[in-house]
C-alpha positions as CSV (number, residue, x, y, z in Angstrom):
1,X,36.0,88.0,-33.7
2,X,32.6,89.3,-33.4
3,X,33.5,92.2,-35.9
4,X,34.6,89.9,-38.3
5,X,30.9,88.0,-38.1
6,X,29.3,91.0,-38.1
7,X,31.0,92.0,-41.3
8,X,30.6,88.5,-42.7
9,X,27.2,88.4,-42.2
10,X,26.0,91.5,-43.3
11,X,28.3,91.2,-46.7
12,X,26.8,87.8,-47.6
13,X,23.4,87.7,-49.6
14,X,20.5,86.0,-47.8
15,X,20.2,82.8,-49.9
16,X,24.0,81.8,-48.9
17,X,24.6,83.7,-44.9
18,X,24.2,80.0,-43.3
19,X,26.8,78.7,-45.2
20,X,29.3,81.3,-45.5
21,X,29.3,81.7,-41.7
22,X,29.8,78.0,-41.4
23,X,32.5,77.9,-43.8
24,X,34.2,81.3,-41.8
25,X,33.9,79.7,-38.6
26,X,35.0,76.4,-39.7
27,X,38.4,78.2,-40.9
28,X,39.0,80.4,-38.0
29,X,38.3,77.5,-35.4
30,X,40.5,75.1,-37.4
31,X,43.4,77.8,-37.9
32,X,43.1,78.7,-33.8
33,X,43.3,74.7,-33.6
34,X,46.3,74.4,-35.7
35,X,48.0,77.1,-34.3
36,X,47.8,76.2,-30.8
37,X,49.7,73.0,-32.2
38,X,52.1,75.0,-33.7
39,X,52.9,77.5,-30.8
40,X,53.0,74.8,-28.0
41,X,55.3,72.7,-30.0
42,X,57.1,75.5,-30.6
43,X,57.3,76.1,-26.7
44,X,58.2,72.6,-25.8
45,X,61.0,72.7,-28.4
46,X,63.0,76.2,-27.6
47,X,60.8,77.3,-24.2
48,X,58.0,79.2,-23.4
49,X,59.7,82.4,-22.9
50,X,61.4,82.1,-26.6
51,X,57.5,81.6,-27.8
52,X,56.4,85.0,-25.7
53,X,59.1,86.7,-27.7
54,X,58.2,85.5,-31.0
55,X,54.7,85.7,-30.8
56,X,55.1,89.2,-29.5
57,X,57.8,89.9,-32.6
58,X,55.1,89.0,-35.2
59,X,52.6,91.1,-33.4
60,X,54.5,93.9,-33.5
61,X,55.6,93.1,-37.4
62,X,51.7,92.4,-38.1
63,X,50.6,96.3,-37.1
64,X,53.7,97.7,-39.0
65,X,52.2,95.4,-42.0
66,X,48.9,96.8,-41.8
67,X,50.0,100.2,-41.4
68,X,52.1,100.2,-44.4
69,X,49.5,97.9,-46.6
70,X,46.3,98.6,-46.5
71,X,43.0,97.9,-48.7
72,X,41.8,100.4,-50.9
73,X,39.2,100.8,-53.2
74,X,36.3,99.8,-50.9
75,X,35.0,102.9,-49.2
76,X,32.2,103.4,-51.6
77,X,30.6,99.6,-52.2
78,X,27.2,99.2,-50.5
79,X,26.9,95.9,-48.0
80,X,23.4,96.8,-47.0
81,X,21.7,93.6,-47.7
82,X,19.6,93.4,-50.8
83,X,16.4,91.8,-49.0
84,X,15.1,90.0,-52.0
């Protein structure tokens, strides 16, 4: 998470940083929010040990995803900030 604000912070022009932070952490706080729903329903519905199974399945699917698909074409843009 503190990668991820790091990286957001030092990408984002001066003028807008408050705000696009604000907007980032109002998006991951609202997704961890609705996705806490979501898992504990799914837990009361089919168990907590069917949850552990699943959540652990998409784990394992997310790093074969992000070994497979990555992003390219980045490597050589500068996000040192502009200080104007």
């Amino acid at each position: 998470m503190s990668s991820l604000q790091v990286a957001a912070q030092s990408s984002l022009p001066e003028w807008v940083r408050a705000r696009g932070l604000s907007i980032f952490i109002m998006i991951f706080m609202g997704g961890m929010a609705g996705d806490s729903f979501l898992w504990g329903y799914l837990a009361d519905m089919n168990g907590l040990p069917f949850a552990f199974v699943l959540a652990a399945a998409g784990m394992l699917l997310s790093i074969l995803i992000t070994w497979r698909h990555r992003i390219h074409g980045y490597d050589n843009i500068d996000f040192t900030p502009s200080m104007h």
